[in-house]
PAVO-782471 format. One record per atom (N, C-alpha, C, O): x, y negated, z; residue in three letters. Coordinates in steps of 0.1 Angstrom, whole numbers, plus 5000, padded with zeros to 4 digits. Layout:
N
XYZALA ...
//
This chain:
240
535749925203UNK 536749915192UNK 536349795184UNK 535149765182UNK 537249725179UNK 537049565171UNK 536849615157UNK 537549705151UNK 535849555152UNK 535549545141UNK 536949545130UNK 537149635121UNK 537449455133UNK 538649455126UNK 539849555126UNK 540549585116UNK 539949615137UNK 541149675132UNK 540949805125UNK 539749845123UNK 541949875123UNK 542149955113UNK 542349875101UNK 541849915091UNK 543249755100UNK 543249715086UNK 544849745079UNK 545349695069UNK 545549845088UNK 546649885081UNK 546549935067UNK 546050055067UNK 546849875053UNK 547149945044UNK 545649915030UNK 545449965019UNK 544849835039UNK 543149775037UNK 543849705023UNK 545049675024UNK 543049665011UNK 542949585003UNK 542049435004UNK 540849425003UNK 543149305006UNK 542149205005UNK 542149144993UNK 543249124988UNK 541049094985UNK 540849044972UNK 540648924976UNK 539748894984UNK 541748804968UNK 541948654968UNK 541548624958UNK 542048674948UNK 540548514956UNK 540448464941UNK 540348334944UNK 539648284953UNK 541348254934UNK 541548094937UNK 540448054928UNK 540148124918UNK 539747944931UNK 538747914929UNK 539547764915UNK 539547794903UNK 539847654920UNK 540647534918UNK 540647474931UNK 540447494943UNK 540947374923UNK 541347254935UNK 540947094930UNK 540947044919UNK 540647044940UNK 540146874940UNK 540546774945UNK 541346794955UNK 540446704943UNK 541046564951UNK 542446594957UNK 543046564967UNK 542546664946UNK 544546634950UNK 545146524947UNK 544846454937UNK 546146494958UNK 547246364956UNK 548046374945UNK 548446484942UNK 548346284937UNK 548846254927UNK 550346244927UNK 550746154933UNK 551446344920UNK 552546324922UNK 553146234912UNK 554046154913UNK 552546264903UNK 553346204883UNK 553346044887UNK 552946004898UNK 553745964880UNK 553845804879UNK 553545784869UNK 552645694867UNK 554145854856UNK 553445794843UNK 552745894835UNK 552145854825UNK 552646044840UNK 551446144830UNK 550646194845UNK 550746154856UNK 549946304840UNK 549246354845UNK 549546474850UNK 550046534841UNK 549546574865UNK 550246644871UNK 549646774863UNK 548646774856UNK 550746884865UNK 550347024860UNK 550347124879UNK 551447154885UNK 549347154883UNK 549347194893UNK 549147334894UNK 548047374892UNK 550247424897UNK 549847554901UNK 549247564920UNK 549247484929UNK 548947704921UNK 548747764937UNK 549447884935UNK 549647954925UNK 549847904947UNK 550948004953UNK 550448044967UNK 550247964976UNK 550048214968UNK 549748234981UNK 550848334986UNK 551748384980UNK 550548364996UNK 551748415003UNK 551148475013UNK 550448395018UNK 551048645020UNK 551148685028UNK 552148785033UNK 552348885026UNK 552748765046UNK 554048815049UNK 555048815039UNK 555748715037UNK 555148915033UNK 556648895021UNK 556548925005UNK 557348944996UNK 554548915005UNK 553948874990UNK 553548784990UNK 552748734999UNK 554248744976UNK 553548654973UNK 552848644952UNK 553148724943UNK 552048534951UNK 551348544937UNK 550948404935UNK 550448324942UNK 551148414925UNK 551448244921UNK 550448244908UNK 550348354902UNK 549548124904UNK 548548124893UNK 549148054882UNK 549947954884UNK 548948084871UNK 549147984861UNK 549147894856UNK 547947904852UNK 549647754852UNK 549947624857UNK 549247564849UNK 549147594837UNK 548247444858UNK 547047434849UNK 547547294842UNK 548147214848UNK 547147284831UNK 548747194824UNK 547347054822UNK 546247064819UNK 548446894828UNK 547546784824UNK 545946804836UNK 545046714835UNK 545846884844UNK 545046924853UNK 544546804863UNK 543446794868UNK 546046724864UNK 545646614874UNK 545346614888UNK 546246634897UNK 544346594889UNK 543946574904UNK 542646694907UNK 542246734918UNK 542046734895UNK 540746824899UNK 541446944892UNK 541546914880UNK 541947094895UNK 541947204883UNK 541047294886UNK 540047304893UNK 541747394876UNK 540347514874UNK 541247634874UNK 542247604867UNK 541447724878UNK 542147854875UNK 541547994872UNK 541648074863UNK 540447974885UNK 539648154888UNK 540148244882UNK 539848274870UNK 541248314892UNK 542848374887UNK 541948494904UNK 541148454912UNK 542348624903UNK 542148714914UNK 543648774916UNK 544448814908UNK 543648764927UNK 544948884936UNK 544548934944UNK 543648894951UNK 545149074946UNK 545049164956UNK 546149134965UNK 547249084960UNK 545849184982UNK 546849184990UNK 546749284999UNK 545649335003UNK 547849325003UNK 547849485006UNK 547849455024UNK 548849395028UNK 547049485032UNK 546549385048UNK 547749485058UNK 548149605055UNK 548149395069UNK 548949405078UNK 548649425090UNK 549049325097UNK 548249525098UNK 548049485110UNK 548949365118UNK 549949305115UNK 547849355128UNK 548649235130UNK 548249095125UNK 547549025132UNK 548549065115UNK 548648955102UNK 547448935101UNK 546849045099UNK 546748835100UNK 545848765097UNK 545348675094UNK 544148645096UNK 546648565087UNK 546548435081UNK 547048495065UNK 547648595061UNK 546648385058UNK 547348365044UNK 547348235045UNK 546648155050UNK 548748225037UNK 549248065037UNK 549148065019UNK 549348155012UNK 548747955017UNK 548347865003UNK 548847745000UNK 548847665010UNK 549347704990UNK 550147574985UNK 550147544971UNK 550147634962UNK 550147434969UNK 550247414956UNK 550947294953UNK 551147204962UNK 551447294940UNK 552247254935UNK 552447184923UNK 551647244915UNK 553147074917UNK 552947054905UNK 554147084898UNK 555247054902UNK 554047144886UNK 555047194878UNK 555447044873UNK 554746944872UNK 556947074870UNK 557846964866UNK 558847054852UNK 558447174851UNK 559847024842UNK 559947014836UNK 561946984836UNK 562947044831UNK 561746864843UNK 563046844840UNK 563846834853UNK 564946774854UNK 563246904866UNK 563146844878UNK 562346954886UNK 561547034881UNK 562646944901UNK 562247024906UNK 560647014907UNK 560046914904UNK 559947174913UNK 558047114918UNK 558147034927UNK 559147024934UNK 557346984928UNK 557046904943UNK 555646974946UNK 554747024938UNK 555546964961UNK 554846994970UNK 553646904970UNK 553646784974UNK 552446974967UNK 551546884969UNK 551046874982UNK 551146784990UNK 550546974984UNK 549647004997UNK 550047175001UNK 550747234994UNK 549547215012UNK 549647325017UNK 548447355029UNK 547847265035UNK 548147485030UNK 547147525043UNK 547147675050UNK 547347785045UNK 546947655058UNK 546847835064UNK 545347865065UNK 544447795067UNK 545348005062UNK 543848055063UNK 543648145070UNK 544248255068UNK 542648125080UNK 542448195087UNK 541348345080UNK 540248325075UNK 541948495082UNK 541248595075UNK 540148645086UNK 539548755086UNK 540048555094UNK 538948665107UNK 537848645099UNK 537548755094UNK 536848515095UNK 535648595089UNK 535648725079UNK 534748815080UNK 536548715070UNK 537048745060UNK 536748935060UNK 536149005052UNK 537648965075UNK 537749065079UNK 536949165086UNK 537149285087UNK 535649055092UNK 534649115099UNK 533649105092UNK 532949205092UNK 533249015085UNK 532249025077UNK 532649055063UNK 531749085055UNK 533949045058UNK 533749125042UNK 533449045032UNK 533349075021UNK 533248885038UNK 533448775029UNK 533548695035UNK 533348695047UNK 534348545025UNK 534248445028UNK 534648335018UNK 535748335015UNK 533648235011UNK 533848165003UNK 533848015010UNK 532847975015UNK 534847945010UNK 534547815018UNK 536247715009UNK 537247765005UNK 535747595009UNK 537347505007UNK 537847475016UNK 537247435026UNK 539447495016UNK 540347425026UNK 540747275026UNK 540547225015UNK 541247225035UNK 541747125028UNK 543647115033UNK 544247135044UNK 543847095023UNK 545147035020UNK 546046955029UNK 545446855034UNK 547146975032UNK 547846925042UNK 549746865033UNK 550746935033UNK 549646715027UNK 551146705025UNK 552246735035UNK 552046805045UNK 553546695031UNK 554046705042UNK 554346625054UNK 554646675065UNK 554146515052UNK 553846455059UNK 552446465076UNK 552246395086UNK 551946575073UNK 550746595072UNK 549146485071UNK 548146465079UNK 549346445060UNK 548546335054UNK 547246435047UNK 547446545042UNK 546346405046UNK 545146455036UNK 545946475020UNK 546646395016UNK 545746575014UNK 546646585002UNK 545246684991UNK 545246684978UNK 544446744996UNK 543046764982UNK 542546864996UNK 542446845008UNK 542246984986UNK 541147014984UNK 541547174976UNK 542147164965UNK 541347304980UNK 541447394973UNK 540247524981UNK 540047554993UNK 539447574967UNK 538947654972UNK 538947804964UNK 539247834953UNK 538647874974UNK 539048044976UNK 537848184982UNK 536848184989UNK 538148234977UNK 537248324981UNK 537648484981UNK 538048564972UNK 537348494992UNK 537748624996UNK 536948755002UNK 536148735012UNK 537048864997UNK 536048964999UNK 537249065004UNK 538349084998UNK 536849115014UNK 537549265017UNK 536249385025UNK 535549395035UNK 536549495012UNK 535049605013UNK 535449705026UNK 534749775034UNK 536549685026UNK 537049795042UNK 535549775056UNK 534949845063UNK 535549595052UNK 534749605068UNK 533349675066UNK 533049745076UNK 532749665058UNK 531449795054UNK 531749905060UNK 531149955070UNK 532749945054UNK 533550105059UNK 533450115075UNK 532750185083UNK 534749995078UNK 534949975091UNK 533749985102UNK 533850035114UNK 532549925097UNK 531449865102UNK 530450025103UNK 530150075113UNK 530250075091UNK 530050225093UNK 530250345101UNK 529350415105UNK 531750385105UNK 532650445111UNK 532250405125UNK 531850485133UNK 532350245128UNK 532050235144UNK 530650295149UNK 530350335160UNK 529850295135UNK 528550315136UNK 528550455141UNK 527850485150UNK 529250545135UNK 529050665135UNK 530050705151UNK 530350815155UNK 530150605155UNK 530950645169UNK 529450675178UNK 529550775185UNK 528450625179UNK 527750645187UNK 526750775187UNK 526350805175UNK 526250845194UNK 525750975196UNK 524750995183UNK 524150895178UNK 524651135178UNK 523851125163UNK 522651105171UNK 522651075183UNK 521851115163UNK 520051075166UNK 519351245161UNK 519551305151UNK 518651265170UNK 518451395167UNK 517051395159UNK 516251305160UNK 516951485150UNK 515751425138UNK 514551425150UNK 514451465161UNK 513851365142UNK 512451335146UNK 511551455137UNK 511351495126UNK 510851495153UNK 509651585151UNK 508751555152UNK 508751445158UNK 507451585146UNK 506551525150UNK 505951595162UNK 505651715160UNK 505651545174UNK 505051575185UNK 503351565185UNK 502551475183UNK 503151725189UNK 501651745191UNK 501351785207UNK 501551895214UNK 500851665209UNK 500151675222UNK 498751725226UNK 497851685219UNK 498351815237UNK 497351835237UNK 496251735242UNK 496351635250UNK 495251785235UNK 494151655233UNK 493451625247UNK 493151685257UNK 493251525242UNK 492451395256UNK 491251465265UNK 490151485261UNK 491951505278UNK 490451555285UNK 489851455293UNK 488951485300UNK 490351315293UNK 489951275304UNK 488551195297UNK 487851235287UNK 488351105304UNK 486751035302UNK 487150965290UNK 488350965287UNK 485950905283UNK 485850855274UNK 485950675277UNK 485250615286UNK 486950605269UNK 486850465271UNK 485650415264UNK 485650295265UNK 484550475257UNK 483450415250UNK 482650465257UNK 483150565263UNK 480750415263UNK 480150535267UNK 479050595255UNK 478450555245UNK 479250705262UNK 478650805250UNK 477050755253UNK 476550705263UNK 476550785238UNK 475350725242UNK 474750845233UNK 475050875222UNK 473350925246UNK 472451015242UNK 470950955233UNK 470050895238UNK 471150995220UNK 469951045213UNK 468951135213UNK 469151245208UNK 468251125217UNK 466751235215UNK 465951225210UNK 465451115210UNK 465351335203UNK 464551355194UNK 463051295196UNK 462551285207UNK 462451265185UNK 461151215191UNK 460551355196UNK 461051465197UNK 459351315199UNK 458451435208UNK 456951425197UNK 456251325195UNK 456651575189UNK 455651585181UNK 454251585188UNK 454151615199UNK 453251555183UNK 452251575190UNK 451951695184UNK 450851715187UNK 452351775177UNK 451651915174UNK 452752015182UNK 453851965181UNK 452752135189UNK 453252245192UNK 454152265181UNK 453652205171UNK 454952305180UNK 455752385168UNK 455352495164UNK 454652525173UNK 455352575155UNK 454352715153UNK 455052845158UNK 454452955157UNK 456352855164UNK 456752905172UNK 456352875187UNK 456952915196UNK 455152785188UNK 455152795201UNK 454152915207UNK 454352965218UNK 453452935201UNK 452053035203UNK 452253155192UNK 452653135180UNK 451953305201UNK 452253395190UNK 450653385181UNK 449753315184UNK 450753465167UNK 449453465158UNK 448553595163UNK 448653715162UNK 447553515169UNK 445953565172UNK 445553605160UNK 445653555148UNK 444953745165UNK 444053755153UNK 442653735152UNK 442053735162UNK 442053715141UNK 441053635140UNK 439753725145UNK 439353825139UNK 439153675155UNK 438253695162UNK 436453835153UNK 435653915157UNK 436853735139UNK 435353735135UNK 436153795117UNK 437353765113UNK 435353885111UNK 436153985101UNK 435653905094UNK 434553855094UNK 436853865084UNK 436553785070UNK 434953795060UNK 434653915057UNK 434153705057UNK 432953755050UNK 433253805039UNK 434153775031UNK 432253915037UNK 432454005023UNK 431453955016UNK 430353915019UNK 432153965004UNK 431353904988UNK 429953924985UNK 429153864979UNK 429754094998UNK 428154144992UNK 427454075007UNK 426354045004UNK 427654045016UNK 427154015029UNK 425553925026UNK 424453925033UNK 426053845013UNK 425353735016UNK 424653714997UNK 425353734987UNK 423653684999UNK 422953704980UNK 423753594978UNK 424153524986UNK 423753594966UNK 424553474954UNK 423653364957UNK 422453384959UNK 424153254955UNK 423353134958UNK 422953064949UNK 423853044941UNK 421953004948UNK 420953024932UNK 421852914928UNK 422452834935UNK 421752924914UNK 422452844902UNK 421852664903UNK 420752624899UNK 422652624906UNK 422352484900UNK 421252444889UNK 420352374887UNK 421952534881UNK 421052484865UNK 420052594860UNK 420552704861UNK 419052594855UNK 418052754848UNK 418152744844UNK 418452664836UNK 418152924846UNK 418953014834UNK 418753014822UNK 417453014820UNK 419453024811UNK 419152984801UNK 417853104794UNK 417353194801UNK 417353094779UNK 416753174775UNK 416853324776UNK 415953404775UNK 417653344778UNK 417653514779UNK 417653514788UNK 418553584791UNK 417053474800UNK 417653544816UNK 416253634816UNK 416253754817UNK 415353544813UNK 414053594815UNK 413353694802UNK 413953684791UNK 412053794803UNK 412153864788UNK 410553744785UNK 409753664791UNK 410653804771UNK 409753684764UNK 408553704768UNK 408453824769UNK 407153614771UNK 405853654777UNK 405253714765UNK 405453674753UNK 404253844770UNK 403753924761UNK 402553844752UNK 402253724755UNK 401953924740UNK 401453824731UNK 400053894736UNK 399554014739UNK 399553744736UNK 397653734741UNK 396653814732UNK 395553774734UNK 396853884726UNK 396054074725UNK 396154154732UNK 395654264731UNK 397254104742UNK 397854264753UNK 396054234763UNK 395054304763UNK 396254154768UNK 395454134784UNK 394154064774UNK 394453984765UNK 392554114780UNK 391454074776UNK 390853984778UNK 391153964790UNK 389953884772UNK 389653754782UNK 389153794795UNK 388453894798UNK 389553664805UNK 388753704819UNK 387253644819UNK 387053524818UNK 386453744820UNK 384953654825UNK 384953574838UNK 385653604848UNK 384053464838UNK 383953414849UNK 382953504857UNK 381853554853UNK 383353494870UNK 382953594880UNK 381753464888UNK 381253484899UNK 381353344882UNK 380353304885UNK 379253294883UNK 378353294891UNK 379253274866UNK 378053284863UNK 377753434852UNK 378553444842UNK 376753534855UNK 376753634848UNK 376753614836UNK 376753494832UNK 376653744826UNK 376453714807UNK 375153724806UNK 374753844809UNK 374353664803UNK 372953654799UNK 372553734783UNK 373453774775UNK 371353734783UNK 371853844770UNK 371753794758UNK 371953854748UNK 371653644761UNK 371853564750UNK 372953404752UNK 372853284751UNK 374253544755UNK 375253424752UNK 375053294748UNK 374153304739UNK 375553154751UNK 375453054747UNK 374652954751UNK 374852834748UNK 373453034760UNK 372152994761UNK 372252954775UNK 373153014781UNK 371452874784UNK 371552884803UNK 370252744798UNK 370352674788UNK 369352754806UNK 369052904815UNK 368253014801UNK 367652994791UNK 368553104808UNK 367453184798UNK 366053144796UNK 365553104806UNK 365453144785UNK 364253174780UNK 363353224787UNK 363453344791UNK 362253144790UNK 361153264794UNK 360253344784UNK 360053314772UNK 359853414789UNK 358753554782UNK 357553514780UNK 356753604775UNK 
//
């Protein structure tokens, strides 16, 4: 299906921009130039830009109600007269296919006397929102999209693209103490009394010992060498 059709009964929005380098009709003032567009058997005419000359200004908007079929607008302009008929400046056809598939189009035409001589310069711009719509609808002609699940797959058995690389522990030089059950000890702990106390570093102080007895207890000792003569003091004895 074309983009375009479906435009039976579509709204297109015309907005005259001005116009330039228009041919000069007046001889002794300056022209008053309107535009007049026309599609099929409407038409809409802008307000006559007075003393305008050869460059005007309008930015005037019309709506036009679309035709199958129909896809030109014809444009013309004119200069207002007074005592006398308009005269024809220029004229152009416009082609609505961008217009209609894409939903815009801003560009200038140019002007055609009758003669068909160069005669200006008019620009226009045209928006029609249908083709969005239009452009939607086709969209929705094609099959819905069914939502998105998230898919869980079961996990990767095959080999590894990295290779696995084995760590091992160092190796102790002691057994672990789980490796050997606990022996009991061969030889029975030493007891406190087994063995005498082992002499003191330092002597003992004054009390350990009792005080030595006082020298009236015990008698003098005689010497067992030489006997007591009967006159103490004396050696050798006296003779008789």
């Amino acid at each position: 299906m074309s983009m375009m059709a479906g435009i039976q009964g579509q709204v297109l929005e015309v907005t005259v921009v001005g116009c330039q380098k228009l041919k000069d009709t007046e001889w002794f003032s300056r022209q008053d130039p309107y535009v007049v567009l026309e599609y099929s058997s409407t038409r809409h005419r802008t307000r006559t830009c007075t003393d305008g000359g050869k460059n005007a200004v309008f930015q005037e908007k019309f709506m036009f109600t679309m035709l199958e079929g129909l896809r030109d607008l014809k444009v013309a302009v004119w200069n207002s007269n007074t005592l006398s008929t308009d005269d024809l400046i220029g004229n152009a056809t416009i082609k609505l296919q961008k217009a209609l598939s894409e939903g815009y189009d801003d560009c200038t035409w140019t002007l055609q006397s009758k003669n068909g001589r160069y005669a200006g310069e008019v620009r226009l711009i045209l928006h029609y929102a249908a083709a969005k719509k239009q452009n939607y609808g086709s969209a929705q002609l094609a099959p819905p999209y069914a939502p998105q699940v998230p898919h869980y797959s079961a996990p990767y058995s095959g080999p590894s693209l990295y290779p696995q690389v084995q760590y091992s522990q160092p190796q102790s030089a002691y057994p672990p103490a789980s490796a050997y059950p606990h022996q009991p000890s061969a030889y029975p702990p030493p007891s406190a009394s087994a063995y005498p106390p082992a002499p003191s570093a330092y002597p003992p102080g004054p009390s350990a010992y009792p005080p030595p007895p006082p020298s009236s207890i015990y008698p003098p000792q005689q010497s067992p060498y030489y006997p007591q003569g009967p006159y103490p003091g004396q050696y050798p004895p006296p003779p008789y």
